[in-house]
Backbone as CSV, one residue per row, in Angstrom:
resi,resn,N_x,N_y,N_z,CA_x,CA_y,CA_z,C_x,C_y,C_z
1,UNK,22.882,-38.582,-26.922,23.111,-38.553,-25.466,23.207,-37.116,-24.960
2,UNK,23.777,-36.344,-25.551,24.142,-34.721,-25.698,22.765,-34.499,-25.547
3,UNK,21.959,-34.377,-26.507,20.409,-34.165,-26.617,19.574,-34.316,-25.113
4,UNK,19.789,-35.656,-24.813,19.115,-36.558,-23.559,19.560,-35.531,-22.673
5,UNK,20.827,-34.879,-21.920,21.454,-34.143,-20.750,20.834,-32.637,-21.279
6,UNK,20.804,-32.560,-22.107,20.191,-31.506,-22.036,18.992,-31.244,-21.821
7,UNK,18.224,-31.999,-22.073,16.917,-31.859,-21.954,16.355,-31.797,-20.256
8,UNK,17.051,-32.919,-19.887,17.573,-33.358,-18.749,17.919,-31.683,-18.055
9,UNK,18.603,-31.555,-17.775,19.387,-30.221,-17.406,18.149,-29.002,-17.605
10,UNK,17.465,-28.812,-18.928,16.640,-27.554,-18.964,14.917,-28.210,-17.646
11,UNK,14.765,-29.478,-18.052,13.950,-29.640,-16.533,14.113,-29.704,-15.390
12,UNK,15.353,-30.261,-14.968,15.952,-29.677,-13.717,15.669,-28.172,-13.268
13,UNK,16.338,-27.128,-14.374,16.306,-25.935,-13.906,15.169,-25.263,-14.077
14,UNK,14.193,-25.241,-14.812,12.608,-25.467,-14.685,12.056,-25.407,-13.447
15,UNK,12.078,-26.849,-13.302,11.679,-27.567,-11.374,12.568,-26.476,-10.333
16,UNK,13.637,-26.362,-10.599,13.780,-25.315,-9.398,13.739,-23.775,-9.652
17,UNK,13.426,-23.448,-10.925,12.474,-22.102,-10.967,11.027,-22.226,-10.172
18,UNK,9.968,-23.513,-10.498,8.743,-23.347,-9.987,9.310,-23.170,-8.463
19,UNK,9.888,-24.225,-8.093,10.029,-24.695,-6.620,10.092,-23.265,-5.978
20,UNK,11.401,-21.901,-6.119,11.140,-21.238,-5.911,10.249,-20.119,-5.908
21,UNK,9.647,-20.382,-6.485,8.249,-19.464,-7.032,7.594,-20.040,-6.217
22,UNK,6.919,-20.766,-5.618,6.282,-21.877,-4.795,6.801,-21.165,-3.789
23,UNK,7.956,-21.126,-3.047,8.456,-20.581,-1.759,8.136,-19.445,-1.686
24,UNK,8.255,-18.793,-2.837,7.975,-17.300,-2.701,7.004,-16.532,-2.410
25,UNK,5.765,-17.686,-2.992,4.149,-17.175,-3.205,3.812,-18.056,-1.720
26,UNK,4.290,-18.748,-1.170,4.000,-18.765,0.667,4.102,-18.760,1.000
27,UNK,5.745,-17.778,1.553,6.270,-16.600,1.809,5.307,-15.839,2.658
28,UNK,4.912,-15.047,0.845,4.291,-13.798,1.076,2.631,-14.043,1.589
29,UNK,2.406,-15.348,1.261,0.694,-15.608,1.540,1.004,-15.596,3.185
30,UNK,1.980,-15.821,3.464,1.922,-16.635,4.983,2.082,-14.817,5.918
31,UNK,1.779,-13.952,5.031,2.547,-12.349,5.579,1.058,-11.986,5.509
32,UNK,-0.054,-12.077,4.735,-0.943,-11.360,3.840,-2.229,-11.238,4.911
33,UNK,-2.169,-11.952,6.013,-3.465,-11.300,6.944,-2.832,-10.222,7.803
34,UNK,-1.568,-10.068,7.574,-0.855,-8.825,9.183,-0.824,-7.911,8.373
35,UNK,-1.150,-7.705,6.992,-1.310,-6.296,6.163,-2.187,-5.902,6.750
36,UNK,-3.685,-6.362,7.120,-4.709,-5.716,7.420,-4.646,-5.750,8.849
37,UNK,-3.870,-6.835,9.575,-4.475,-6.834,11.154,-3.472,-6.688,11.940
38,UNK,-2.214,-5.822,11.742,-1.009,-5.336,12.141,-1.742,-4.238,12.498
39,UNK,-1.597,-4.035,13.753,-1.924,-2.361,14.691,-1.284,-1.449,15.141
40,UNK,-0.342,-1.906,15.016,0.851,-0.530,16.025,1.911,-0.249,15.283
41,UNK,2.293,0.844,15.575,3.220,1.421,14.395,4.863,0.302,13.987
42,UNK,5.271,0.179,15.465,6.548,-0.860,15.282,6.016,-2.016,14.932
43,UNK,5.013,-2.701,15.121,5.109,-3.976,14.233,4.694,-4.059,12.755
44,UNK,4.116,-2.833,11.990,3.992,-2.294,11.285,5.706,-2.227,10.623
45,UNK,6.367,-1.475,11.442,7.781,-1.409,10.567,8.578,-2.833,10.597
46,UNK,8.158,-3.630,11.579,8.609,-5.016,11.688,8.093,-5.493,10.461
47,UNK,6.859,-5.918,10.016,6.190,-6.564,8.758,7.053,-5.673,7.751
48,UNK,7.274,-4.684,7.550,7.653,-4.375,6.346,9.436,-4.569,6.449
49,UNK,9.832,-4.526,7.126,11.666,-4.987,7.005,11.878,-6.748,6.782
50,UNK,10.367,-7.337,7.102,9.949,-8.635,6.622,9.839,-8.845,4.976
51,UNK,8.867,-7.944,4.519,8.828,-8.121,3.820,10.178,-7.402,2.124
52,UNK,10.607,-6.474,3.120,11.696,-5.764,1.748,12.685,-6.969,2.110
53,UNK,13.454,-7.724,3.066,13.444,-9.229,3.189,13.127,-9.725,2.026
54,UNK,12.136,-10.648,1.688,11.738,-10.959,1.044,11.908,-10.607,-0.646
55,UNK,11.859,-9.046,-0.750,12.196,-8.252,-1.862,13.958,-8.637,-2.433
56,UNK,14.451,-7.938,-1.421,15.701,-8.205,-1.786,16.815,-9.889,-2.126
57,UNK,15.685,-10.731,-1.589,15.870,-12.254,-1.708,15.422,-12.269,-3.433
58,UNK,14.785,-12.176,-3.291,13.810,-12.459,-4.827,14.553,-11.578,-5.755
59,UNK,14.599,-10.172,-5.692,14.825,-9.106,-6.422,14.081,-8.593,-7.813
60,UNK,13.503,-9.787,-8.217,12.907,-9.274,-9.778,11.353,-9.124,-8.761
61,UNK,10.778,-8.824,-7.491,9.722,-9.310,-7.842,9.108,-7.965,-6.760
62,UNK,8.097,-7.680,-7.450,7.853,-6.432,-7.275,6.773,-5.934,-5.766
63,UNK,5.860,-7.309,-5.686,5.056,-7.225,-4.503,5.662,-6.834,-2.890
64,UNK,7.107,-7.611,-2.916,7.427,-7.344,-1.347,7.992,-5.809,-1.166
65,UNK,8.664,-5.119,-2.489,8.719,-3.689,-1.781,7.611,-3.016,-1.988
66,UNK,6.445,-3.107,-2.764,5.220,-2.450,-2.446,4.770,-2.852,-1.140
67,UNK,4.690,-4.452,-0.525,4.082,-4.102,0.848,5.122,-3.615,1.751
68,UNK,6.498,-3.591,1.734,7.089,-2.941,2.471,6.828,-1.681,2.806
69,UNK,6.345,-0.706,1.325,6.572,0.624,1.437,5.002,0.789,2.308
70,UNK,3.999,-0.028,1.733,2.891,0.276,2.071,2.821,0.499,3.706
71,UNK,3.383,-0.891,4.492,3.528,-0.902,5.906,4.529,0.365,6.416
72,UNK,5.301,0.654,5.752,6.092,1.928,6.282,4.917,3.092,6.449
73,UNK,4.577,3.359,5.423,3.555,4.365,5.091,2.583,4.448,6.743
74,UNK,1.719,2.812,6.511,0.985,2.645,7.315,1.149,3.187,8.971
75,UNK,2.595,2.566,8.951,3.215,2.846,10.351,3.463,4.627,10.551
76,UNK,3.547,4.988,9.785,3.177,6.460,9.613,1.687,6.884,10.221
77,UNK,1.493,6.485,9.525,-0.405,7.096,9.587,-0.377,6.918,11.317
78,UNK,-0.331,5.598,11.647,-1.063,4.935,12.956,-0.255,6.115,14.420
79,UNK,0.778,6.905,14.088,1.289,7.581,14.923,0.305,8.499,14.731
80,UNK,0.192,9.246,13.679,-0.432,10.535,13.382,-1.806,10.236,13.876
81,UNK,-2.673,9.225,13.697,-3.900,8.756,14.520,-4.109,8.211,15.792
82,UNK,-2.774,8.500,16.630,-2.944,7.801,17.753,-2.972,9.211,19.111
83,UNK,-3.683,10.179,18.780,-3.931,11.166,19.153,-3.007,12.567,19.324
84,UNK,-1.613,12.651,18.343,-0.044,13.081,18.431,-0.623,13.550,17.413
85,UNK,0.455,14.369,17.234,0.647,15.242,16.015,2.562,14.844,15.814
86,UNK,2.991,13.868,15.168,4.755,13.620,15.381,5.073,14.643,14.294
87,UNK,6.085,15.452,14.571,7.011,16.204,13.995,7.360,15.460,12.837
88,UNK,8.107,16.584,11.545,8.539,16.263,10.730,9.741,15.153,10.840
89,UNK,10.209,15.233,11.964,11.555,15.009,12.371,11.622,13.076,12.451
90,UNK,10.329,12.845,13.181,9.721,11.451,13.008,9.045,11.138,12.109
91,UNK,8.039,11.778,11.159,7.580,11.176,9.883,8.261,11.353,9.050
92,UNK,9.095,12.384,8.690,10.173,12.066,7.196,10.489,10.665,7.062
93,UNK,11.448,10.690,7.973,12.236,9.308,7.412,11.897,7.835,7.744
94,UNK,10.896,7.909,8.078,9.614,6.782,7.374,9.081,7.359,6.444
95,UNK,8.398,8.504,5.663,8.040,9.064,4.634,8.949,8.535,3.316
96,UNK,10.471,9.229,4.025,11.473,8.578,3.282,12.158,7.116,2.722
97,UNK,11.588,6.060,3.517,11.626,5.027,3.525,10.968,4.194,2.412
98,UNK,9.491,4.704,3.010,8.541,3.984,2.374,8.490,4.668,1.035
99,UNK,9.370,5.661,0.345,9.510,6.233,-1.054,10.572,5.391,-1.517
100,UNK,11.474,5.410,-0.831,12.334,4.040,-1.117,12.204,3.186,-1.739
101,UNK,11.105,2.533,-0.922,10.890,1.351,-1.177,9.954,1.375,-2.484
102,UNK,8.900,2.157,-2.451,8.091,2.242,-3.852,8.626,2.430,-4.714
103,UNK,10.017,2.623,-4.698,10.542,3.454,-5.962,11.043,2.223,-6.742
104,UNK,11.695,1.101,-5.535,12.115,-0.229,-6.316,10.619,-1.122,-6.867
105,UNK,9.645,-0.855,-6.417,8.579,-1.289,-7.061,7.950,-1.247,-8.428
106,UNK,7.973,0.288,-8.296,7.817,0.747,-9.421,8.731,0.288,-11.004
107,UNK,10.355,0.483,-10.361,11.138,-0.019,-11.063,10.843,-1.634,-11.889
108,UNK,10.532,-2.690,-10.696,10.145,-3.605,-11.246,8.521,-4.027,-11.908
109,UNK,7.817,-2.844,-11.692,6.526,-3.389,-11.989,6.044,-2.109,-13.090
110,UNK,6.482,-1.093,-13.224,6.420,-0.371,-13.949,5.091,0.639,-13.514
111,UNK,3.971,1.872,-13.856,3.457,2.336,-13.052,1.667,1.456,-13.068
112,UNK,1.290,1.673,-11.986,0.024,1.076,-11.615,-0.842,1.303,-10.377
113,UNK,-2.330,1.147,-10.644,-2.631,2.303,-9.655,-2.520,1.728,-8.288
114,UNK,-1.758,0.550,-7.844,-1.669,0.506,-6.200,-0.030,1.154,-6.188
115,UNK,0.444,1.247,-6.903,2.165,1.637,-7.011,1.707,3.365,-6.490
116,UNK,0.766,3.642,-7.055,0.119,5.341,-6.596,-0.868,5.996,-5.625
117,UNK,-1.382,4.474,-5.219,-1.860,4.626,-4.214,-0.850,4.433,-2.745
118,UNK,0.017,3.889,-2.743,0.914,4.151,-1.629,1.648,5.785,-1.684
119,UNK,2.012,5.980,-3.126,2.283,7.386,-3.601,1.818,8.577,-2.396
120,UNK,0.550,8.432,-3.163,-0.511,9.048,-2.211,-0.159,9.173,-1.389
121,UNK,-0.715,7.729,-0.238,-0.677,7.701,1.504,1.273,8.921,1.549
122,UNK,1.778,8.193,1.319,3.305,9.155,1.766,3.556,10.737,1.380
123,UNK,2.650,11.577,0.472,2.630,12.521,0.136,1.619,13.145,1.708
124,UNK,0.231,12.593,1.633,-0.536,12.541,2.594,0.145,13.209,4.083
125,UNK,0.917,11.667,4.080,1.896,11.223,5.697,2.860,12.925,5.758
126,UNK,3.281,13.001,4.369,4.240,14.332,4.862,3.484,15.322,5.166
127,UNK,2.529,15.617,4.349,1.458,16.698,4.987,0.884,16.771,6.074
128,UNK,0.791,15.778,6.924,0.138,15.527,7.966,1.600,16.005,8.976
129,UNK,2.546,15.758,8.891,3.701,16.500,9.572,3.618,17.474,9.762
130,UNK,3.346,18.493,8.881,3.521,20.146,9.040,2.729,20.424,7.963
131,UNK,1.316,20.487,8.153,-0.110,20.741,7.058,0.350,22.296,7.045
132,UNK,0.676,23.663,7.718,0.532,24.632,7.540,2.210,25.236,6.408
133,UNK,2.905,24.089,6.292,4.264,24.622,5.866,4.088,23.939,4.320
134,UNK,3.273,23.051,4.285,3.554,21.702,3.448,2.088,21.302,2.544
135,UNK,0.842,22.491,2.737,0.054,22.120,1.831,-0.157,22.735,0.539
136,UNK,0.780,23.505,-0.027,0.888,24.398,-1.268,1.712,23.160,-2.133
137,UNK,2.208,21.820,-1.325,3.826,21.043,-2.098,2.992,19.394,-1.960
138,UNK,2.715,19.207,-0.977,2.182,17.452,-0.204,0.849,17.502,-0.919
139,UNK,0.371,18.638,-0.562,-1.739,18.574,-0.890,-1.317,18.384,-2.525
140,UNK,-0.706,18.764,-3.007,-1.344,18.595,-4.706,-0.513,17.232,-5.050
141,UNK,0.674,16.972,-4.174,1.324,15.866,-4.888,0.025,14.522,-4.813
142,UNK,-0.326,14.550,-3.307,-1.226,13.155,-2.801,-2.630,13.516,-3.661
143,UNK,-2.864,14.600,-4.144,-4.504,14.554,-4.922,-4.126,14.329,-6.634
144,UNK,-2.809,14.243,-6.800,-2.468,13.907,-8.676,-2.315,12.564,-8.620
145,UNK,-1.648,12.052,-6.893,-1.395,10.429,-6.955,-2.609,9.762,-6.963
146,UNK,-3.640,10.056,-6.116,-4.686,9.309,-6.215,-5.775,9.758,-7.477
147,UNK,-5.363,10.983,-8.367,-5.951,11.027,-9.500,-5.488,9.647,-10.758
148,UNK,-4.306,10.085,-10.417,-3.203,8.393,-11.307,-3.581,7.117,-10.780
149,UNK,-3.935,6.774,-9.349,-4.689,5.550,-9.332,-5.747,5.444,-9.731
150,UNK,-6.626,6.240,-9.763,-8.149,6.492,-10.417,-8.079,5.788,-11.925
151,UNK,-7.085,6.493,-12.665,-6.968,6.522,-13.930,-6.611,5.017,-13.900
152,UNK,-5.521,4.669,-13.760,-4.803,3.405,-13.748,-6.250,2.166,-13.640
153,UNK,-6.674,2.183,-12.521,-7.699,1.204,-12.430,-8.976,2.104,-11.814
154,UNK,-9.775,2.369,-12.849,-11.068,2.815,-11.896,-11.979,1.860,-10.864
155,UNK,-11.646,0.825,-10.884,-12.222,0.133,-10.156,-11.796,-0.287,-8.550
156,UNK,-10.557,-0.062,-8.339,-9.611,-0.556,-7.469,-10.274,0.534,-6.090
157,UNK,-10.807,-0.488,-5.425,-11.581,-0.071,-4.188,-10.713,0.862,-3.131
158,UNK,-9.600,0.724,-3.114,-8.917,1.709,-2.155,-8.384,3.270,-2.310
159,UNK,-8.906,3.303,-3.963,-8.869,4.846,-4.441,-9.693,5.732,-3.321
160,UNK,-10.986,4.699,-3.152,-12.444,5.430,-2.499,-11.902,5.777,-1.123
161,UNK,-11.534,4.308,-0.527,-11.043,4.512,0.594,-10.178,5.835,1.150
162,UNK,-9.466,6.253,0.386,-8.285,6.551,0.821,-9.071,8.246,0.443
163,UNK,-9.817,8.567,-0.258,-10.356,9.932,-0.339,-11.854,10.307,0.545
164,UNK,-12.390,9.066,0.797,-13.031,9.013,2.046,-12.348,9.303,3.650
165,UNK,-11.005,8.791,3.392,-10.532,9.294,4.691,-10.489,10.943,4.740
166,UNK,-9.835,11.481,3.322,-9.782,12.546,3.222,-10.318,13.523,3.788
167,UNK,-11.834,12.973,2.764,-13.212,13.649,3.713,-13.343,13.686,5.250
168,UNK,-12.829,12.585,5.828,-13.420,12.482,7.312,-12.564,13.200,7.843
169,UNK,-11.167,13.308,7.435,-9.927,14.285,8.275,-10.276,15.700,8.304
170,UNK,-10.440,16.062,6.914,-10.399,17.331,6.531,-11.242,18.255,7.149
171,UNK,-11.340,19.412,8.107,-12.347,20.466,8.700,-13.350,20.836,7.448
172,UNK,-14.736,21.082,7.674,-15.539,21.130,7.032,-15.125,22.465,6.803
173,UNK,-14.738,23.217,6.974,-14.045,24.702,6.048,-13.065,24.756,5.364
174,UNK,-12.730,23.639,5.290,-11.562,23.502,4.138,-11.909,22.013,3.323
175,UNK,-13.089,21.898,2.623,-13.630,21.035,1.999,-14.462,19.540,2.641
176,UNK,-13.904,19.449,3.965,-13.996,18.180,4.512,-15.417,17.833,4.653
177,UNK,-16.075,16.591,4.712,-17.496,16.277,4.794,-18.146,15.435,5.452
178,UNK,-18.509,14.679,6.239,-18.509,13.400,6.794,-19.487,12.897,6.533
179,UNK,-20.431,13.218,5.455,-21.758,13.085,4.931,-20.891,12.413,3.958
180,UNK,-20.033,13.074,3.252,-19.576,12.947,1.605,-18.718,11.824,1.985
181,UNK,-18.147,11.628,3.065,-16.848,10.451,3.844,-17.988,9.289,3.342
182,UNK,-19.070,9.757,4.247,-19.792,8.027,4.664,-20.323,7.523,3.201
183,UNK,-20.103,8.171,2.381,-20.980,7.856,0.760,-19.534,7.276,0.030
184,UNK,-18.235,8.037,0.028,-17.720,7.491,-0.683,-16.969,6.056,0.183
185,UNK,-16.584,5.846,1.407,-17.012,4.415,2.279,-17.770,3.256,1.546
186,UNK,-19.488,3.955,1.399,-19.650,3.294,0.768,-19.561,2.255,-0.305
187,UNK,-19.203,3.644,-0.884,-19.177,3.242,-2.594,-17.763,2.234,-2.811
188,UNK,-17.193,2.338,-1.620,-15.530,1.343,-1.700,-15.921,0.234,-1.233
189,UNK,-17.000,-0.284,-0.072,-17.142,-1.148,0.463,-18.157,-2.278,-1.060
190,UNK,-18.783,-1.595,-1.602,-19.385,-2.342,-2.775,-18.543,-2.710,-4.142
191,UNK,-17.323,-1.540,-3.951,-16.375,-2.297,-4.873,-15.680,-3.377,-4.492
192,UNK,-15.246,-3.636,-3.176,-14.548,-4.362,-2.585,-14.905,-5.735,-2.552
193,UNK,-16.755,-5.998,-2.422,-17.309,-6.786,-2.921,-17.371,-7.799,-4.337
194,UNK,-16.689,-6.566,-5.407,-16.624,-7.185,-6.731,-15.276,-7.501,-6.912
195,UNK,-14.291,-6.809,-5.916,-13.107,-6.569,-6.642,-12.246,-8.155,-6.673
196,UNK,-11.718,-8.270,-7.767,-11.202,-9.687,-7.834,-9.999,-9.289,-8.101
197,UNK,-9.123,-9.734,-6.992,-7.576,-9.745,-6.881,-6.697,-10.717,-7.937
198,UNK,-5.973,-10.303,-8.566,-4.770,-11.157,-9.622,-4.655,-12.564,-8.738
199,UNK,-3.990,-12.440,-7.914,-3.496,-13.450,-7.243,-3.757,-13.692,-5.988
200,UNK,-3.042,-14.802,-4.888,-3.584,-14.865,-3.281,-2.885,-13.827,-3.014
201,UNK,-1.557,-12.841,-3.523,-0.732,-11.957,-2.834,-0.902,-10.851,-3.617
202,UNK,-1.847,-10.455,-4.586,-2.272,-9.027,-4.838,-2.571,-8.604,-3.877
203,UNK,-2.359,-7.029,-4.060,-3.162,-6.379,-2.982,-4.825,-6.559,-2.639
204,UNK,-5.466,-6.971,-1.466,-6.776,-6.849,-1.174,-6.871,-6.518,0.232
205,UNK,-6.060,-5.423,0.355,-6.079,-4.975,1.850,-7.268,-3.610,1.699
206,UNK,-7.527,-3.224,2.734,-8.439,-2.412,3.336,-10.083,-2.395,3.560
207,UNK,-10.406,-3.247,3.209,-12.124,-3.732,3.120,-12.311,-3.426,5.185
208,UNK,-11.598,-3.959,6.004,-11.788,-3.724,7.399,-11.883,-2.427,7.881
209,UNK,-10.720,-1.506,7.063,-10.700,-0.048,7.448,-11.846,0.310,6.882
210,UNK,-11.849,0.139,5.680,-13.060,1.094,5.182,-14.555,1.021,5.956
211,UNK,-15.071,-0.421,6.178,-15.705,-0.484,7.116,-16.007,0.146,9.075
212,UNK,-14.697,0.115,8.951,-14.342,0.959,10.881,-14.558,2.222,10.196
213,UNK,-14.518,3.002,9.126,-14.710,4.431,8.858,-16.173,4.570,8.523
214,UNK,-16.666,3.743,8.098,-18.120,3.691,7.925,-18.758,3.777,9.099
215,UNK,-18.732,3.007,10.065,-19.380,2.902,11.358,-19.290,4.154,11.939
216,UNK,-17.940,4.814,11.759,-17.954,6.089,12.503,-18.796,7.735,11.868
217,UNK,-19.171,7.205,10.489,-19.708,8.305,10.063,-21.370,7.990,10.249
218,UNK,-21.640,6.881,10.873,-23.320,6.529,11.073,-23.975,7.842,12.119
């Protein structure tokens, strides 16, 4: 009978391991189109206090503070592209945030090249604050991070992306290319094609951007 309750008892707690795992994975599926089609910087920081939410519910699980940090990041960028130049004073501590948050990612997922590709974007984001104070410290951190995503997965389409932007930012006297932008665009938009995501809540964000950067280098 001892035997029977137990057995009893280890499927019970089984069933409500999946069950939550089940909640968890559509959760985050039910989050996974406003990664790409979230536009403005505050709802940008809205999705991601959604999703570290989510993180801190779960805690072992490593996806919601990567998209947290990622959307922090993001919400970064979209100021700096919205024709401003914001002071250090406003990108730090979203800079700071979204390091935060990668850092508990990392913790749980150990290193990998989208864990370094957000790396990147926030090394990037600080440089883009104060490029004349901050590119001897930011410029080499964000070109070793996206060397470590390279390495990590050579295949992972948003390496391209994200050094294609490079190209398109950068003044053609200080390396920048928009010839060399629209090729490596390319070359992300045909990985993106092959690239087969782990799961429905791996990362498979940026195939839209990379494309809006393509159009602009025609």
């Amino acid at each position: 009978m001892k035997q029977v309750f137990a057995i009893l008892l280890a499927f019970i707690t089984s069933m409500s391991v999946v069950g939550q795992s089940d909640k968890y994975v559509k959760t985050m599926e039910s989050k996974m189109a406003a990664v790409d089609s979230t536009m403005t910087s505050a709802a940008l920081i809205d999705l991601a206090n959604s999703f570290q939410r989510i993180g801190d519910a779960e805690k072992n699980q490593w996806l919601p503070y990567y998209y947290a940090a990622l959307m922090q990041a993001k919400s970064g960028y979209m100021l700096s592209n919205n024709g401003q130049t914001p002071s250090p004073s406003v990108i730090d501590p979203i800079a700071d945030k979204s390091e935060e948050l990668i850092k508990k990612a990392e913790e749980l997922a150990g290193q990998n090249s989208e864990i370094y590709i957000v790396k990147k974007m926030i090394a990037t984001l600080r440089l883009m604050a104060d490029p004349m104070n901050r590119w001897q410290t930011n410029g080499p951190e964000a070109t070793e991070a996206l060397a470590k995503a390279k390495e990590l997965n050579p295949e992972n389409p948003r390496t391209l992306l994200l050094e294609g932007q490079d190209k398109f930012y950068t003044p053609e006297q200080y390396g920048g290319s928009k010839t060399e932008a629209k090729a490596l665009f390319e070359a992300a938009i045909k990985k993106y094609e092959s690239f087969k995501p782990e799961s429905s809540i791996s990362p498979q964000w940026g195939l839209s951007t990379t494309k809006y950067f393509y159009s602009l280098c025609k």
